[in-house]
N, CA, C and O atoms as CSV, one atom per row, in Angstrom:
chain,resi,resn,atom,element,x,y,z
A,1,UNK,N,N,1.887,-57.618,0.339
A,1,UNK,CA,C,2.260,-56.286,-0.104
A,1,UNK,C,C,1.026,-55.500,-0.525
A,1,UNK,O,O,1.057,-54.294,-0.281
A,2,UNK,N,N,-0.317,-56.115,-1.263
A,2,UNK,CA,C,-1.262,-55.416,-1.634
A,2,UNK,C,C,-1.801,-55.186,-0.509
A,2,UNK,O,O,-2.142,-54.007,-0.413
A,3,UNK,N,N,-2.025,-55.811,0.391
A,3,UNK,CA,C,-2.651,-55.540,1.848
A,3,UNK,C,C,-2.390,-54.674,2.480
A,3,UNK,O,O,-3.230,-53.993,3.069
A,4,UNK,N,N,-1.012,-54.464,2.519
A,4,UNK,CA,C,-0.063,-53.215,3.203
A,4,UNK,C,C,-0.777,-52.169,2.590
A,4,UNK,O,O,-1.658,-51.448,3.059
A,5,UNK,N,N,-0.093,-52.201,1.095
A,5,UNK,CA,C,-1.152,-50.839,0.674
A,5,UNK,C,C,-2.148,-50.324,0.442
A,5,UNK,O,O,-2.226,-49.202,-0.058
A,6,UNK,N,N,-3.165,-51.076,0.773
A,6,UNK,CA,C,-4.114,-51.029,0.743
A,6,UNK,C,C,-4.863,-50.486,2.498
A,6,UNK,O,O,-5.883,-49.854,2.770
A,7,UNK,N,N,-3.987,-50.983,3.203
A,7,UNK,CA,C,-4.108,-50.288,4.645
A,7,UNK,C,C,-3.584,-49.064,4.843
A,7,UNK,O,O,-3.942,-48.203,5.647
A,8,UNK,N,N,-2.498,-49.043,3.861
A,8,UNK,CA,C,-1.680,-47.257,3.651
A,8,UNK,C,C,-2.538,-46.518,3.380
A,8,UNK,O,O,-2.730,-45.410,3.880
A,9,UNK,N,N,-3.076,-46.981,2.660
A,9,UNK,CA,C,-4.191,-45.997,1.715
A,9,UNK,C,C,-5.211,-45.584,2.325
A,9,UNK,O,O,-5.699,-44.456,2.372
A,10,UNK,N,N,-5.650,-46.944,2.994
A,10,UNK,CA,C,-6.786,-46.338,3.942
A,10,UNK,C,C,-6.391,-45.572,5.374
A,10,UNK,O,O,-7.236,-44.786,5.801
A,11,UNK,N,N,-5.263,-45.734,6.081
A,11,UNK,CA,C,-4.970,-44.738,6.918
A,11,UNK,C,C,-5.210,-43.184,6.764
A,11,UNK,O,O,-5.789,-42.278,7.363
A,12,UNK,N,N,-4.220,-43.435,5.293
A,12,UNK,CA,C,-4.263,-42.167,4.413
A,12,UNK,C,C,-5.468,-41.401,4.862
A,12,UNK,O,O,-5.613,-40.424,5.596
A,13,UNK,N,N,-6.653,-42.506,3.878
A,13,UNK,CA,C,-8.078,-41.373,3.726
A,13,UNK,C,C,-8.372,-41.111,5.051
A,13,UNK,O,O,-8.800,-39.969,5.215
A,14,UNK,N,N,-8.260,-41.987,6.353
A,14,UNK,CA,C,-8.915,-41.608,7.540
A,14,UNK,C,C,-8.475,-40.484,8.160
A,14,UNK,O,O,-9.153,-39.779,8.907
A,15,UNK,N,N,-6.598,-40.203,7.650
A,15,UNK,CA,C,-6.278,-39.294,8.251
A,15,UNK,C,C,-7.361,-37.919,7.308
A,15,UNK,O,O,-8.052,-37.092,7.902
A,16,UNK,N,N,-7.291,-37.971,6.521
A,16,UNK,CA,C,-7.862,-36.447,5.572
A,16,UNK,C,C,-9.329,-36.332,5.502
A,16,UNK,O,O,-9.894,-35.253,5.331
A,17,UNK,N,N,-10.025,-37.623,5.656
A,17,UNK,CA,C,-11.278,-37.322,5.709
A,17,UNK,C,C,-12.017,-39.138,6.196
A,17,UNK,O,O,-12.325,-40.190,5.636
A,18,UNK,N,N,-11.991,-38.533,7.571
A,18,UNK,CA,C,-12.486,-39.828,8.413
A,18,UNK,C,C,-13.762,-40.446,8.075
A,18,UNK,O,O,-13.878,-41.659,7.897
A,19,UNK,N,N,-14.895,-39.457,7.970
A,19,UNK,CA,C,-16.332,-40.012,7.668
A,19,UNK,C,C,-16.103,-41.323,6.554
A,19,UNK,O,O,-16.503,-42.486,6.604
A,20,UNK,N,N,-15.309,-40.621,5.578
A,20,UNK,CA,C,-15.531,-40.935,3.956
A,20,UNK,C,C,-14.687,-42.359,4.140
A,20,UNK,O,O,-14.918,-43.253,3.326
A,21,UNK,N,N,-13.525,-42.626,5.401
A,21,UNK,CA,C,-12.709,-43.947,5.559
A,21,UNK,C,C,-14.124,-45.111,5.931
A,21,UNK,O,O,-14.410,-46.212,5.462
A,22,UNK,N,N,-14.649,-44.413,6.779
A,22,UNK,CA,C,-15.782,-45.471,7.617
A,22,UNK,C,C,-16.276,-45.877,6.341
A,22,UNK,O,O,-15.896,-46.924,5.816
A,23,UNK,N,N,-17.087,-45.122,5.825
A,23,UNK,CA,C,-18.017,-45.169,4.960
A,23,UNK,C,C,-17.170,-46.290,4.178
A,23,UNK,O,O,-17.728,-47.378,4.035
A,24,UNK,N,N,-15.721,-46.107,3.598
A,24,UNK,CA,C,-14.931,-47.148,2.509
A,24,UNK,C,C,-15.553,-48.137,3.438
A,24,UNK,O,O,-16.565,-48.659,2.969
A,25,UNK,N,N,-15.089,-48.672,5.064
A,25,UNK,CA,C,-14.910,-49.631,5.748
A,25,UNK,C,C,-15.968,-50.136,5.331
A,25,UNK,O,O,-15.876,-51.073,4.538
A,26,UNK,N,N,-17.298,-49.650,5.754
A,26,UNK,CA,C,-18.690,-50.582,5.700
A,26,UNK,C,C,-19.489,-51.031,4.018
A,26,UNK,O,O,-20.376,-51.836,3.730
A,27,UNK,N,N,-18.608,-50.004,3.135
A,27,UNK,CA,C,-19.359,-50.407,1.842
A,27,UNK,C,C,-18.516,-51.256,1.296
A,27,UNK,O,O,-18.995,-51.995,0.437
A,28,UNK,N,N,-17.210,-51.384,1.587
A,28,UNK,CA,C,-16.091,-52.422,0.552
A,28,UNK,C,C,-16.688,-53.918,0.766
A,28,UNK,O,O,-16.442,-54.665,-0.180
A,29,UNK,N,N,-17.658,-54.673,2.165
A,29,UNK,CA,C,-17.997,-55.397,2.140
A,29,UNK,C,C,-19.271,-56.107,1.045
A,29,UNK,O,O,-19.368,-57.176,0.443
A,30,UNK,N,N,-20.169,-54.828,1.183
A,30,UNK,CA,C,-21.177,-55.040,0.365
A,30,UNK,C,C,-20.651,-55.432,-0.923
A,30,UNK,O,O,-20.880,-56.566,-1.342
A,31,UNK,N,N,-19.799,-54.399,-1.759
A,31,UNK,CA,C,-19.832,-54.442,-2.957
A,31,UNK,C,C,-19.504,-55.903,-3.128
A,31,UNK,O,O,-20.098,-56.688,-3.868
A,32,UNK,N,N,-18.067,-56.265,-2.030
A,32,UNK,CA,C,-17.633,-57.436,-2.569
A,32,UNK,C,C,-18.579,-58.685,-2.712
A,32,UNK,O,O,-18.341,-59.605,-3.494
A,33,UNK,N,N,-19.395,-58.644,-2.093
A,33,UNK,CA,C,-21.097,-59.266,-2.037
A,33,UNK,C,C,-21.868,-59.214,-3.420
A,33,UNK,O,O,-22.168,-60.100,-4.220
A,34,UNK,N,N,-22.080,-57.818,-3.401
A,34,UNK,CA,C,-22.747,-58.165,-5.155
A,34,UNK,C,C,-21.908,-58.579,-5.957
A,34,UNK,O,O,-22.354,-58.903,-7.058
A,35,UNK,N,N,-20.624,-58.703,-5.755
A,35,UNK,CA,C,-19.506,-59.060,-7.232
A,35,UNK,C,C,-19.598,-60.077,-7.146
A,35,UNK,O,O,-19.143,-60.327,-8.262
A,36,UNK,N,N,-19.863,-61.207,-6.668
A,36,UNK,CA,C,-19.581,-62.795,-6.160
A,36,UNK,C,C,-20.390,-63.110,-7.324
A,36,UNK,O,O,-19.703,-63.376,-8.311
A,37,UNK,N,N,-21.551,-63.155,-7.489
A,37,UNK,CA,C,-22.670,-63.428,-8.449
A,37,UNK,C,C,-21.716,-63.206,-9.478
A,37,UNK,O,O,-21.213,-64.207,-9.989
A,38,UNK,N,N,-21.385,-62.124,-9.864
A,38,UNK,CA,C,-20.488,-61.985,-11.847
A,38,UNK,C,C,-19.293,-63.036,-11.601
A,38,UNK,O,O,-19.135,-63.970,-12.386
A,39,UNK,N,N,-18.318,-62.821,-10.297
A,39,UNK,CA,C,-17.224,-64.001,-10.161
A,39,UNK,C,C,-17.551,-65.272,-10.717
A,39,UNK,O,O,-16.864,-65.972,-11.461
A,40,UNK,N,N,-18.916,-65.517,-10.168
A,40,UNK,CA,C,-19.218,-66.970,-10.331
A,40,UNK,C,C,-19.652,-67.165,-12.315
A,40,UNK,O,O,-19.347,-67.971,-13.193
A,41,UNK,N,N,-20.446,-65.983,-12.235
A,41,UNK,CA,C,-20.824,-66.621,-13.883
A,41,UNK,C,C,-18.683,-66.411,-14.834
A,41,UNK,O,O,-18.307,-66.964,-15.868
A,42,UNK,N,N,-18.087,-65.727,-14.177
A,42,UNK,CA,C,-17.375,-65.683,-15.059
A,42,UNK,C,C,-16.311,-66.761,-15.246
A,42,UNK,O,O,-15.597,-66.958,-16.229
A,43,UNK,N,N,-16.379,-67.578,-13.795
A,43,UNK,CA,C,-15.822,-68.872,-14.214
A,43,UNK,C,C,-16.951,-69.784,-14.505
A,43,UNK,O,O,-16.530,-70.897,-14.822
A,44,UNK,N,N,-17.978,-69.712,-14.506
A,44,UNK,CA,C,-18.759,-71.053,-15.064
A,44,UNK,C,C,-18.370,-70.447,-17.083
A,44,UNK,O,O,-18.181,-71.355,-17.892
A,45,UNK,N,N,-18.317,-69.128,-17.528
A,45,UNK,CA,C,-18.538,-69.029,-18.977
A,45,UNK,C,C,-16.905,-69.420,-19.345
A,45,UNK,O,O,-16.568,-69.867,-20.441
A,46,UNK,N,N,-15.878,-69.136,-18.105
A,46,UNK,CA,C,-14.438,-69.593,-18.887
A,46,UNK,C,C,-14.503,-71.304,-18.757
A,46,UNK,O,O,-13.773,-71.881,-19.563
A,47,UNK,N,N,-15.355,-72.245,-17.761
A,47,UNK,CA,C,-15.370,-73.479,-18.337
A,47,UNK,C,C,-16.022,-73.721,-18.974
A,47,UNK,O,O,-15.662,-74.821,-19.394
A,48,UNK,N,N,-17.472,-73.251,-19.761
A,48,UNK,CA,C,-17.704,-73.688,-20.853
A,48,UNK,C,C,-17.058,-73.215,-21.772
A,48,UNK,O,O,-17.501,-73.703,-22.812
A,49,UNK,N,N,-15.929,-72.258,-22.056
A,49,UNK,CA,C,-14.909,-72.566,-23.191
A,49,UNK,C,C,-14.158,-73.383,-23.409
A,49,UNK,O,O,-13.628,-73.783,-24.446
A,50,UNK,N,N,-14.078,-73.728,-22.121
A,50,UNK,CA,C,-12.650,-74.305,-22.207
A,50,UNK,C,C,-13.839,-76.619,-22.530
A,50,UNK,O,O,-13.556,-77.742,-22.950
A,51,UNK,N,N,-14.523,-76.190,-22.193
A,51,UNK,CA,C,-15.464,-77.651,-22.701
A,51,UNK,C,C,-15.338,-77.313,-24.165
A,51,UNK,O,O,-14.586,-78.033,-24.823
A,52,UNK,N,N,-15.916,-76.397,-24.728
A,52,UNK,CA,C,-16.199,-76.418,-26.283
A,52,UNK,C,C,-14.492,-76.517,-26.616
A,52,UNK,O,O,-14.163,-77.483,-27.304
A,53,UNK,N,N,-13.756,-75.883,-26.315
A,53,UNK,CA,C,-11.763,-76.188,-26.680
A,53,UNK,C,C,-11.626,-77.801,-26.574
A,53,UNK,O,O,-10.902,-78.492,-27.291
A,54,UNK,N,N,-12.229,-78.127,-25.833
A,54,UNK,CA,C,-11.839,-79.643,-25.629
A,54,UNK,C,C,-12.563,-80.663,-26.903
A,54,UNK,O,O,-11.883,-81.365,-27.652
A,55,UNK,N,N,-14.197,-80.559,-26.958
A,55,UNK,CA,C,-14.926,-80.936,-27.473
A,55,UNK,C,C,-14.173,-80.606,-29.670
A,55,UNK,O,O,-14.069,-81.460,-30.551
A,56,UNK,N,N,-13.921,-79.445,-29.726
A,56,UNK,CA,C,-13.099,-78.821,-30.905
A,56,UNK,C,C,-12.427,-79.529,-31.542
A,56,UNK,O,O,-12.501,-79.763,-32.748
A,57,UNK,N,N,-11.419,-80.092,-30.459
A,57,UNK,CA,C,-9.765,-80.026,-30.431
A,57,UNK,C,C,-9.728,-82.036,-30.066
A,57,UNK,O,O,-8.658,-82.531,-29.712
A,58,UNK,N,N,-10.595,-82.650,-30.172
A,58,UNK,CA,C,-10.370,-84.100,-29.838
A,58,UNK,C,C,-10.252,-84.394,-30.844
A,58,UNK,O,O,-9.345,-85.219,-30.958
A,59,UNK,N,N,-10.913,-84.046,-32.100
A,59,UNK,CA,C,-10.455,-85.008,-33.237
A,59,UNK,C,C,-9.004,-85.508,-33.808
A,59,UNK,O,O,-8.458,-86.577,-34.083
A,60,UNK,N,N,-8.688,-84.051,-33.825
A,60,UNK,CA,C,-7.052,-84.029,-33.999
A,60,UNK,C,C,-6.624,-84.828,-32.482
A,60,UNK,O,O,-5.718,-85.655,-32.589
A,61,UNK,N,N,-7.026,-84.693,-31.544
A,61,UNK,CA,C,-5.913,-84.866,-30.525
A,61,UNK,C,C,-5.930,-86.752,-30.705
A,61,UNK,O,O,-5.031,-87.422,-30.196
A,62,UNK,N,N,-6.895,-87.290,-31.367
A,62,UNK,CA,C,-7.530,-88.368,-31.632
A,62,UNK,C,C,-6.392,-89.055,-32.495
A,62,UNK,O,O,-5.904,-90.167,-32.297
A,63,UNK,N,N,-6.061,-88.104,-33.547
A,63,UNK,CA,C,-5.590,-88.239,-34.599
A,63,UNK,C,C,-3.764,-88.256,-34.340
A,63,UNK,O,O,-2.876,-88.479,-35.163
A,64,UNK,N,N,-3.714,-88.077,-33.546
A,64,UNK,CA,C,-1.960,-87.315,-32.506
A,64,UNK,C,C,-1.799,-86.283,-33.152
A,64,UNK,O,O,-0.859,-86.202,-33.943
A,65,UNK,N,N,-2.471,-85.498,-33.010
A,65,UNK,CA,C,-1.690,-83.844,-33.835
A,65,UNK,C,C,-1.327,-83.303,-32.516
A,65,UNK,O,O,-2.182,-83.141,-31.645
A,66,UNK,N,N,-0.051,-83.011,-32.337
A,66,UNK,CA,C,0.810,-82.562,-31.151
A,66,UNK,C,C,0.733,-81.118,-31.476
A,66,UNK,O,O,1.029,-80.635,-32.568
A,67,UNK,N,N,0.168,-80.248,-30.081
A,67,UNK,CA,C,0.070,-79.163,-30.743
A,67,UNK,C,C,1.571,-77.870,-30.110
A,67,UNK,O,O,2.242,-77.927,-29.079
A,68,UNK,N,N,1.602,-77.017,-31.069
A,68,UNK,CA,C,2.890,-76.482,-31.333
A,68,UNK,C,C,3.905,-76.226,-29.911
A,68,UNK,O,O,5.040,-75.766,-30.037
C-alpha cells in the first residue's frame, strides 16, 4: 500500500512538473545511500542499550525478580 502511494504521488509530480519527477527519481537513491551510515549507528546505539538493560537488570533477574 505504501508503494502504491508512493507511485501515486510520483505520477502525480510527473504529471505537473516532469523535470522535478526525474530529478525525485535519480536523487531518492543517493539520499537513501547517505542514510545507511546513521541506520547503521542507530541500531548499533539501540544494542548497546539494550547490553547495558541486560548487564543492569541481571542481578535481580539472578535473584528471580519477575518483572511486572
Amino acid at each position: 500500500m505504501n508503494a502504491l502511494l508512493l507511485f501515486i504521488g510520483w505520477c502525480l509530480l510527473f504529471v505537473l512538473s516532469w523535470p522535478l519527477a526525474l530529478l525525485a527519481l535519480v536523487v531518492a537513491p543517493v539520499v537513501w545511500l547517505l542514510s545507511l551510515p546513521f541506520r547503521l549507528l542507530g541500531v548499533a546505539v539501540g544494542a548497546v542499550f539494550a547490553l547495558l538493560k541486560a548487564v543492569l537488570y541481571l542481578p535481580a533477574r539472578l535473584l528471580g525478580h519477575r518483572p511486572g
